[in-house]
FIKOLZA-1660 file (N, C-alpha, C; in steps of 0.1 Angstrom, whole numbers, plus 5000, padded with zeros to 4 digits):
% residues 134
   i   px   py   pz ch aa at
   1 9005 4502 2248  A  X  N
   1 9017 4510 2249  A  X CA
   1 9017 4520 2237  A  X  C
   2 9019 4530 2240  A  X  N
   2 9021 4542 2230  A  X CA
   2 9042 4547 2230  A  X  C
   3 9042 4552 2218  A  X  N
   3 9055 4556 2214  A  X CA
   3 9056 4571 2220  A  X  C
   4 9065 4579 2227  A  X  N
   4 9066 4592 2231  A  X CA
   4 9074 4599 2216  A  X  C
   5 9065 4606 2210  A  X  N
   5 9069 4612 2196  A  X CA
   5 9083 4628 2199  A  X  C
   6 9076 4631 2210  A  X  N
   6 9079 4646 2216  A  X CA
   6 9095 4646 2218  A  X  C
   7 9108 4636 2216  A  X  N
   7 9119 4637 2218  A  X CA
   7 9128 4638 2200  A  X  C
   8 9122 4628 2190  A  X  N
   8 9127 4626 2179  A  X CA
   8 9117 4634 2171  A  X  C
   9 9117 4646 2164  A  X  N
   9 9106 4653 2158  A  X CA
   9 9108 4646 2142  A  X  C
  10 9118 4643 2140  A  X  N
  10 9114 4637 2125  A  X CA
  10 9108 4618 2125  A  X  C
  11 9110 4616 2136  A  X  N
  11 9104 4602 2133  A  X CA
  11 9112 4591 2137  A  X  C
  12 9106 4583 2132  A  X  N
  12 9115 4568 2130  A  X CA
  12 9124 4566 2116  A  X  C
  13 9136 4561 2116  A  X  N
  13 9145 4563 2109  A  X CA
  13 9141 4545 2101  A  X  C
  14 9139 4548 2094  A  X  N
  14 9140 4529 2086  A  X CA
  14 9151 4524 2088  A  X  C
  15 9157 4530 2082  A  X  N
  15 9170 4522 2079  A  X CA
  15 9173 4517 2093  A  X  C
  16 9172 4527 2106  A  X  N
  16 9179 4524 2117  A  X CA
  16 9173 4511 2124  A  X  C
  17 9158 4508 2120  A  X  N
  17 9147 4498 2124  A  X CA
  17 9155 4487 2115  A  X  C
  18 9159 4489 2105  A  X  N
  18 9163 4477 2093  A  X CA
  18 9177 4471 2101  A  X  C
  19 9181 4477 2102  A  X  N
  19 9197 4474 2115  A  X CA
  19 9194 4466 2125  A  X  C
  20 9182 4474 2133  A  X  N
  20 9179 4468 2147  A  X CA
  20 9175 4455 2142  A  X  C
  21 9170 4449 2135  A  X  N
  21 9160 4441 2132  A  X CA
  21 9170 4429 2129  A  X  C
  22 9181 4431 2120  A  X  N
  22 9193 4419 2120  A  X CA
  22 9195 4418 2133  A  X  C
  23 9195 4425 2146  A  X  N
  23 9205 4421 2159  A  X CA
  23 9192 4422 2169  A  X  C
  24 9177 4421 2166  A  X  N
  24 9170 4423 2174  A  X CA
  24 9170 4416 2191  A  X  C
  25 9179 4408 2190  A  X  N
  25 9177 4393 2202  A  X CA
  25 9187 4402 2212  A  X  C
  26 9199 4409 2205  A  X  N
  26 9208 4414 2216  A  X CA
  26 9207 4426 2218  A  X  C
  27 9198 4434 2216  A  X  N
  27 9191 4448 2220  A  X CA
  27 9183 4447 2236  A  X  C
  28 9191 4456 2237  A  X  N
  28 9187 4462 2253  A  X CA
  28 9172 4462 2256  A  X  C
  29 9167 4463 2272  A  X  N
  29 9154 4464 2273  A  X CA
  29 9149 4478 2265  A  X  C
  30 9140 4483 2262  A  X  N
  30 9131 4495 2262  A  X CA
  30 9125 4500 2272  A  X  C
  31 9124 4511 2276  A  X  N
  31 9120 4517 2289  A  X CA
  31 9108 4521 2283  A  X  C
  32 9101 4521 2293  A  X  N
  32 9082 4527 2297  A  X CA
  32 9083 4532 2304  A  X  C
  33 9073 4543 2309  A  X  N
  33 9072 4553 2314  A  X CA
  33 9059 4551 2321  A  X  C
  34 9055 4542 2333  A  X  N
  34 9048 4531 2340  A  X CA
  34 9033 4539 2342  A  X  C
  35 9035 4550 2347  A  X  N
  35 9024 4561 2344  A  X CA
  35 9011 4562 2335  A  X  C
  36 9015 4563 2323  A  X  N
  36 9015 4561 2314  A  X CA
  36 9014 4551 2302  A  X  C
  37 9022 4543 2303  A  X  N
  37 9023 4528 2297  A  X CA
  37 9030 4538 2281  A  X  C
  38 9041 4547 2281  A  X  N
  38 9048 4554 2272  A  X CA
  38 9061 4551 2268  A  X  C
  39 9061 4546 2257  A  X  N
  39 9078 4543 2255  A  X CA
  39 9092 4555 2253  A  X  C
  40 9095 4558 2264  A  X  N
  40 9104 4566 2265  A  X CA
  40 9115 4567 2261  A  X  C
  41 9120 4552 2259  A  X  N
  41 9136 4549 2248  A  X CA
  41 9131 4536 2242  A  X  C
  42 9133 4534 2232  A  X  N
  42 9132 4523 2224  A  X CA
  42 9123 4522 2212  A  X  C
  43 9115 4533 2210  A  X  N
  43 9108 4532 2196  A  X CA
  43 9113 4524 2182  A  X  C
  44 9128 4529 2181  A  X  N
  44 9133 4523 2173  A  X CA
  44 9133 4510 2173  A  X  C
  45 9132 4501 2182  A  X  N
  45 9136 4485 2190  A  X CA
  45 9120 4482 2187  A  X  C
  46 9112 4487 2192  A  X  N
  46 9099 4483 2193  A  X CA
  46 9097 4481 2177  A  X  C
  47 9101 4492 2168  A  X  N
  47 9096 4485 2152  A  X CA
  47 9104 4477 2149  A  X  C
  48 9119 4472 2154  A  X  N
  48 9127 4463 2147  A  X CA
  48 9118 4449 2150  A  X  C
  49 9113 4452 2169  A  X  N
  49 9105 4437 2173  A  X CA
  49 9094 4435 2164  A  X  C
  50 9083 4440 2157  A  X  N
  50 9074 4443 2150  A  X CA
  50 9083 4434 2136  A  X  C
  51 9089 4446 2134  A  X  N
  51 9095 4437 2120  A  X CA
  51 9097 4425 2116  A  X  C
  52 9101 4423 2128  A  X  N
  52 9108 4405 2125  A  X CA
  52 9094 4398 2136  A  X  C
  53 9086 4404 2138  A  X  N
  53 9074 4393 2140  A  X CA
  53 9075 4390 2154  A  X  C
  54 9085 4394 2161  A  X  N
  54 9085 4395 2178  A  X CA
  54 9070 4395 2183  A  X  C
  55 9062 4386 2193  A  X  N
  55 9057 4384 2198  A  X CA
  55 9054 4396 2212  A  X  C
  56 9069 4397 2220  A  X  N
  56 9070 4404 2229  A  X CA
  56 9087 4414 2229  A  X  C
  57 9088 4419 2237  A  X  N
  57 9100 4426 2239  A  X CA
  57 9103 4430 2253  A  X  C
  58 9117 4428 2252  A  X  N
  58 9123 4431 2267  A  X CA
  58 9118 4448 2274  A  X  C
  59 9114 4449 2286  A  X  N
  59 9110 4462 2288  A  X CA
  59 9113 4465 2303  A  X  C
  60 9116 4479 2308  A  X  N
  60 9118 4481 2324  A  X CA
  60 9112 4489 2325  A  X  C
  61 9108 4496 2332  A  X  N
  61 9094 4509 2338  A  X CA
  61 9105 4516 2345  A  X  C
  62 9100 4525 2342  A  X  N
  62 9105 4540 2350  A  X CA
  62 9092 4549 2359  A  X  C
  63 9091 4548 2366  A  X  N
  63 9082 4550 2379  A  X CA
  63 9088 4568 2381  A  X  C
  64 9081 4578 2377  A  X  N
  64 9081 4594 2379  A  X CA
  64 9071 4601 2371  A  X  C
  65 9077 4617 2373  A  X  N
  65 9067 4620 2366  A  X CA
  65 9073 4626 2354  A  X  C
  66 9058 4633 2348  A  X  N
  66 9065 4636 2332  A  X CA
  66 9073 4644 2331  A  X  C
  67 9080 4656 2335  A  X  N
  67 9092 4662 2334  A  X CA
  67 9101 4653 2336  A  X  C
  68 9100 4641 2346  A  X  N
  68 9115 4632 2349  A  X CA
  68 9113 4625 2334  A  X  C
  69 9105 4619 2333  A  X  N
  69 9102 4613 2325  A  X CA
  69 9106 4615 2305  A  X  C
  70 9109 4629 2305  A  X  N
  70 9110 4640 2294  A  X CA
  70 9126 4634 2298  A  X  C
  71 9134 4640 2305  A  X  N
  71 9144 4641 2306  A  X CA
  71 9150 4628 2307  A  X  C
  72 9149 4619 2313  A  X  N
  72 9156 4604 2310  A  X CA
  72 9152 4598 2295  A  X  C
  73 9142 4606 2289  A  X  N
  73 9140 4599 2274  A  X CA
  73 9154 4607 2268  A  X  C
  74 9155 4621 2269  A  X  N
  74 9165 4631 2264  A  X CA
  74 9176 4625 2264  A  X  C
  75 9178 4622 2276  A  X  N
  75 9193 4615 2284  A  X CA
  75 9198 4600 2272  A  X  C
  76 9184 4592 2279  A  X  N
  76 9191 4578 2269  A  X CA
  76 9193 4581 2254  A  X  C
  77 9182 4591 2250  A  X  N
  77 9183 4592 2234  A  X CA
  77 9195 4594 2231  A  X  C
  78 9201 4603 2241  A  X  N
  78 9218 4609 2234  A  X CA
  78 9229 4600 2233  A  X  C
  79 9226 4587 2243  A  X  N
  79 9236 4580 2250  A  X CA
  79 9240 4570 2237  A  X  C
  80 9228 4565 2235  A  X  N
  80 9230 4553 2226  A  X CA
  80 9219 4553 2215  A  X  C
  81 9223 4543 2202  A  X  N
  81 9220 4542 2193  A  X CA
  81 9217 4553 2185  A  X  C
  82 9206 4556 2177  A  X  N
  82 9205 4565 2168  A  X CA
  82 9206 4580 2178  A  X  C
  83 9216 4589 2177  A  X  N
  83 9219 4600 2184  A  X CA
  83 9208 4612 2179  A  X  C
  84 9203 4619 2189  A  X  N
  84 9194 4627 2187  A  X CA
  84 9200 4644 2179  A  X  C
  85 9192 4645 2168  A  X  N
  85 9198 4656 2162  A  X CA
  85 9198 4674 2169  A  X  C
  86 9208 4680 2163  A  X  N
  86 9207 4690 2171  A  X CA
  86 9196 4700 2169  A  X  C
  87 9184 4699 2162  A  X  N
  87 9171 4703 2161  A  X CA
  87 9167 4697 2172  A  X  C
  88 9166 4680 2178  A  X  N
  88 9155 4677 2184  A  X CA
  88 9161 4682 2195  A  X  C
  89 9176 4685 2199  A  X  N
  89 9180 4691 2211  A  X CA
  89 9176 4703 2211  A  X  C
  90 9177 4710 2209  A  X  N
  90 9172 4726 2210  A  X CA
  90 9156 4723 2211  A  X  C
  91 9149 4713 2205  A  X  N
  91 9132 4712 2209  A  X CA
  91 9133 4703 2221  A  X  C
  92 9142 4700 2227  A  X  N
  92 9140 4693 2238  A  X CA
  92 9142 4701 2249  A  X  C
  93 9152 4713 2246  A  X  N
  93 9157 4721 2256  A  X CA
  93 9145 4728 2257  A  X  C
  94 9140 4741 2247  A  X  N
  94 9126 4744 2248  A  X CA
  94 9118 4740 2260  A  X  C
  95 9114 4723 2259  A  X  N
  95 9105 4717 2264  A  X CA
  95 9105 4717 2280  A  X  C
  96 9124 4711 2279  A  X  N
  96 9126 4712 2294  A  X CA
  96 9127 4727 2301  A  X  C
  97 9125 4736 2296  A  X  N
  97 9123 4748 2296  A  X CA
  97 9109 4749 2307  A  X  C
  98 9102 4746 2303  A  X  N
  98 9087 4749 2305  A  X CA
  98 9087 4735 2316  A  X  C
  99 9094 4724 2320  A  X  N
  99 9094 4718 2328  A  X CA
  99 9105 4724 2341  A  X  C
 100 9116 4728 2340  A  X  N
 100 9124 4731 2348  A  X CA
 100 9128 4747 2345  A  X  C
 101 9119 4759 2346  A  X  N
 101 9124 4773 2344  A  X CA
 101 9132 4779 2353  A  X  C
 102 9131 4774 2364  A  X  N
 102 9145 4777 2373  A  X CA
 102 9161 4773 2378  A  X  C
 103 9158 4761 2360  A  X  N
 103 9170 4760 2366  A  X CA
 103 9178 4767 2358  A  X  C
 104 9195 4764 2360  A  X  N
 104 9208 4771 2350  A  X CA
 104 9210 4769 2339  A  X  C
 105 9214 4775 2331  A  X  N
 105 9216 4771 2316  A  X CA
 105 9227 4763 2319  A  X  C
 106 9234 4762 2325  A  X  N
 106 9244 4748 2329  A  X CA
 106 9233 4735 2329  A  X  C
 107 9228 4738 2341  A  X  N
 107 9220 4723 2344  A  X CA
 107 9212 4720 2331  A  X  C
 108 9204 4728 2326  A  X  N
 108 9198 4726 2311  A  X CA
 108 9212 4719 2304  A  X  C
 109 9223 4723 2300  A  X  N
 109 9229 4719 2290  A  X CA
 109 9235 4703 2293  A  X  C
 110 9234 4703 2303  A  X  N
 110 9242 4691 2311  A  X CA
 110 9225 4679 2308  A  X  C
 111 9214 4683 2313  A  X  N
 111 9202 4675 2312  A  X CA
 111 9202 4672 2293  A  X  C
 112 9205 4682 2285  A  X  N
 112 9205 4681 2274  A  X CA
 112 9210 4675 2261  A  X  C
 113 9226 4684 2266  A  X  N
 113 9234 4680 2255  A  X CA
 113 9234 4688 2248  A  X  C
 114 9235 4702 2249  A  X  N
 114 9235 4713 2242  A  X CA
 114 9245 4722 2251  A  X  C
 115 9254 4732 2245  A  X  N
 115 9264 4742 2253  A  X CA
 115 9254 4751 2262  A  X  C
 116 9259 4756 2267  A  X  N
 116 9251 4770 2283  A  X CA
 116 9247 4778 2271  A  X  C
 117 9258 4780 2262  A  X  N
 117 9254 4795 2252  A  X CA
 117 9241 4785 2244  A  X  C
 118 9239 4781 2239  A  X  N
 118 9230 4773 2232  A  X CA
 118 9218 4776 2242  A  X  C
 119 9218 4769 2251  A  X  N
 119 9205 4773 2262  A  X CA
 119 9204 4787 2265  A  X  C
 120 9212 4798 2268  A  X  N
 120 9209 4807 2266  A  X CA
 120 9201 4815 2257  A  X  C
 121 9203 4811 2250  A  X  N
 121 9199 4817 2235  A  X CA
 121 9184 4812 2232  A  X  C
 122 9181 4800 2238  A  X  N
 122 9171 4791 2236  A  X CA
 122 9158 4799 2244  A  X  C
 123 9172 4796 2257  A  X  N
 123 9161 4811 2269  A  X CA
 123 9152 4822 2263  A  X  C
 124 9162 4830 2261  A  X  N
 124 9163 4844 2259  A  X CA
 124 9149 4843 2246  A  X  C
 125 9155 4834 2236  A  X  N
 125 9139 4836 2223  A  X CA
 125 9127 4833 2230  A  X  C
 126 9122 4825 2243  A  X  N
 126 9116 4817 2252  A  X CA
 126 9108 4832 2254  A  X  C
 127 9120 4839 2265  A  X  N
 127 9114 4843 2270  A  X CA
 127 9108 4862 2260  A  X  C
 128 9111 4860 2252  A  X  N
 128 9108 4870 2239  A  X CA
 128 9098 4866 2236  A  X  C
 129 9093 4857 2230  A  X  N
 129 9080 4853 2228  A  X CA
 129 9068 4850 2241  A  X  C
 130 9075 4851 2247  A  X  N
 130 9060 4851 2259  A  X CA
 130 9058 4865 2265  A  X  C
 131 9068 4872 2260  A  X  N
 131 9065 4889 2263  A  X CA
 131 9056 4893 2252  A  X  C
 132 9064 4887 2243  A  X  N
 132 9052 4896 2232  A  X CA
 132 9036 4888 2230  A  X  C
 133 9033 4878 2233  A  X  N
 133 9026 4871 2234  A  X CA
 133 9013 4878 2244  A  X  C
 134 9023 4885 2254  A  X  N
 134 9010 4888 2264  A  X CA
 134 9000 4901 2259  A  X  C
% end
């Protein structure tokens, strides 16, 4: 099993692993990304399991592909526990950029967690650098 790094750009939070690690037994499954064998939510849970010498850990597969896959990690990160910062949202929107270009800066913000104007803006530099790039 590998950790998906590409949603939290600064890392793993200690302190937040030092938390999990007091309540590790009533922590939710961790999702995998079955494809793959990629942990899509739960990095934090997986070091708390580590920490305290866990053996094994609760887990459920998510069966898609990597764009779905991008965006359900986006999704749970926002939902629960350590909340994804508004750097790794604007690098997630980017990302989902290059996985979904057709869609609306609505549907981006709504997949995200970032405002329409936020994704717009996110667009617009997007698509500025790939003009000048050519």
């Amino acid at each position: 099993m590998r950790i998906d790094h590409r949603i939290r750009r600064s890392g793993e939070n200690i302190r937040h692993v030092n938390t999990l690690s007091d309540v590790a037994a009533l922590l939710p499954p961790i999702v995998v990304h079955r494809s793959n064998m990629t942990v899509i939510d739960g990095a934090h849970r997986v070091r708390a399991a580590h920490h305290t010498g866990a053996q094994w850990i609760d887990a459920v597969y998510f069966d898609g592909d990597e764009a779905q896959a991008f965006l359900l990690a986006v999704r749970l990160n926002n939902t629960h526990g350590l909340p994804l910062s508004a750097a790794d949202r604007m690098a997630a929107a980017e990302q989902a950029l290059t996985f979904y270009p057709d869609w609306t800066d609505y549907q981006l913000a709504q997949a995200i967690g970032l405002s329409e104007r936020a994704i717009a803006l996110i667009r617009k530099r997007a698509l500025t650098l790939a003009a000048q790039s050519r």
